[in-house]
C-alpha positions as CSV (number, residue, x, y, z in Angstrom):
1,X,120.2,126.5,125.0
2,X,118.9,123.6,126.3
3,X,116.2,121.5,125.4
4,X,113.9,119.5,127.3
5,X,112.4,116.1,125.8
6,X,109.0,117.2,125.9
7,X,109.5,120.0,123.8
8,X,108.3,119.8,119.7
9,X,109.2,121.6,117.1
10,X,107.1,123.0,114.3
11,X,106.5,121.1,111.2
12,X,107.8,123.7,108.9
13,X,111.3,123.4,110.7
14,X,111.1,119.9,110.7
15,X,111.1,119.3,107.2
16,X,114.5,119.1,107.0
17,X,114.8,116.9,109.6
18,X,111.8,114.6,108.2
19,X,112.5,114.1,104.2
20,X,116.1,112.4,105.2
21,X,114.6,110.0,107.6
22,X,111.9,109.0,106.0
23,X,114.6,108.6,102.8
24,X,116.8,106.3,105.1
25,X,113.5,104.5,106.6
26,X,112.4,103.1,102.9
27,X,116.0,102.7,101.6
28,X,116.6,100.1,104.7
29,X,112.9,98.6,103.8
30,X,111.0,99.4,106.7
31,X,106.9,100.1,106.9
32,X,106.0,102.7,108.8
33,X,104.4,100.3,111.4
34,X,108.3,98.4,111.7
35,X,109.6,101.4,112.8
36,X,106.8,102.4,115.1
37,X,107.2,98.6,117.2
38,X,111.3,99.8,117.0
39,X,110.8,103.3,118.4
40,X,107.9,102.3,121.1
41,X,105.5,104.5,119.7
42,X,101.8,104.4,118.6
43,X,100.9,102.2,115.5
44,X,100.0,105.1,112.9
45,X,102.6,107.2,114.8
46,X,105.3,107.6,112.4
47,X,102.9,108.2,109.0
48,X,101.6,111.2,110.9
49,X,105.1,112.8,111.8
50,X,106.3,112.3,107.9
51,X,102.8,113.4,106.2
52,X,103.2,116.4,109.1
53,X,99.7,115.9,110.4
54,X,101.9,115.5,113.9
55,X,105.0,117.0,115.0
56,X,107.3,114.6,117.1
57,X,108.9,115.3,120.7
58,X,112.2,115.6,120.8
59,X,113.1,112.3,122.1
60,X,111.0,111.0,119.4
61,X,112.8,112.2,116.6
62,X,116.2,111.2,118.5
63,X,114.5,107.7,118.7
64,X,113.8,107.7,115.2
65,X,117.4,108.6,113.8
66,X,118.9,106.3,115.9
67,X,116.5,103.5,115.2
68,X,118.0,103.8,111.3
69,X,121.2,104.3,112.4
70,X,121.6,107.7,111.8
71,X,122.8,111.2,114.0
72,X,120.5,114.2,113.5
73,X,123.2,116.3,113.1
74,X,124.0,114.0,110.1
75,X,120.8,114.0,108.1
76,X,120.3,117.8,108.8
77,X,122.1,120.7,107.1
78,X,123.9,122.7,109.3
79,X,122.2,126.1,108.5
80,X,119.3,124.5,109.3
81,X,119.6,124.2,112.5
82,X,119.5,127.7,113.4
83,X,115.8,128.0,112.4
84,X,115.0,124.4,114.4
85,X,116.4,125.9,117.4
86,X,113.9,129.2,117.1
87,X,110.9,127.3,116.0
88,X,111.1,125.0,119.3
89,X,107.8,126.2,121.4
């Protein structure tokens, strides 16, 4: 399958993607703002994608992991991503 950037995923299959990143975001001491100026997105961005009033693109969440030094595949459970790939729009 192959995804394009612009696609987003559904907040309910996100969740598992969310919680760890939003773990690794306070345990390295960044506000939500600090990682919005790292990432290049909208101030107010980042509290909307882990409170799931917004659901990020793709290249967003990629953004995001890699901005706290982490792999999606790593903060993800493996069975999970079976129901991200069917929730992608």
């Amino acid at each position: 399958m192959i995804i394009r950037f612009e696609t987003k995923i559904r907040n309910d299959a996100l969740r598992p993607l969310v919680e760890p990143l939003v773990r690794l975001r306070k345990r390295r001491g960044l506000q939500q703002i600090e990682l919005c100026e790292l990432i290049g997105v909208a101030d107010g961005l980042v509290n909307k994608w882990e409170t799931g009033k917004r659901t990020p693109k793709v290249i967003n969440l990629l953004n995001w992991a890699e901005a706290l030094d982490a792999q999606v595949a790593v903060v993800t459970r493996a069975d999970d991503l079976s129901n991200i790939c069917q929730a992608i729009n």
